[in-house]
N, C-alpha and C positions, 0 to 999 in steps of 0.2 A: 276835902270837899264836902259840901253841907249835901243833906239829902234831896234838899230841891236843884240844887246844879245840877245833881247827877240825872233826877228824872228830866228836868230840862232838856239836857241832852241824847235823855231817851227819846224825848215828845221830838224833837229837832233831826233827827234821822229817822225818823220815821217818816214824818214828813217832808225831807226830802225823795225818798222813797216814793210817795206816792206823790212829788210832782215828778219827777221822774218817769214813772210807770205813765201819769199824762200823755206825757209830752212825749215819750217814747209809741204811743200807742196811737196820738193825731199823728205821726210821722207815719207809722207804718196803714192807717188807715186812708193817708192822705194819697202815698203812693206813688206814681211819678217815674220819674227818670233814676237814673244808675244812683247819683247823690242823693236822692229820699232815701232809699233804700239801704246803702252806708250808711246814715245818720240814724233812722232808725235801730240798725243794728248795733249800733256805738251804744245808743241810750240803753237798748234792753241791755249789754256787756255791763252796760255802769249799773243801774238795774240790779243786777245781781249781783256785783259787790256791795252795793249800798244796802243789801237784805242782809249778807254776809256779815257786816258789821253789826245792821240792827240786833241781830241774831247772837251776835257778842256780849254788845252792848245790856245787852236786856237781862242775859244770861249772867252776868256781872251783876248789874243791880240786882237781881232775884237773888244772887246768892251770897249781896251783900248783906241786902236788907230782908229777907226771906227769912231770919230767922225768929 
């Protein structure tokens, strides 16, 4: 894989991530019934795997191209 695929897909979970945190945080600000409230907490779960991986991901490029 060329260097630009790879940061692509840096730039592409990352941004997932922050719609994610969005969309997780109109949920939980919007509030509601028992289902806001599961759906919010679903998001923040995904949320944190989706940093999880960024957090991978990043750490692979860095220490592919980092030198």
């Amino acid at each position: 894989m060329s260097q630009n695929t790879l940061s692509f897909f840096g730039i592409l979970i990352i941004l997932a991530v922050v719609v994610v945190l969005i969309r997780g945080l109109k949920s939980f600000f919007k509030g509601g019934d028992i289902e806001e409230k599961k759906k919010s907490n679903k998001l923040m779960q995904l949320r944190v795997f989706l940093q999880f991986c960024a957090i991978l991901v990043l750490m692979g490029l860095a220490a592919i191209y980092g030198k």
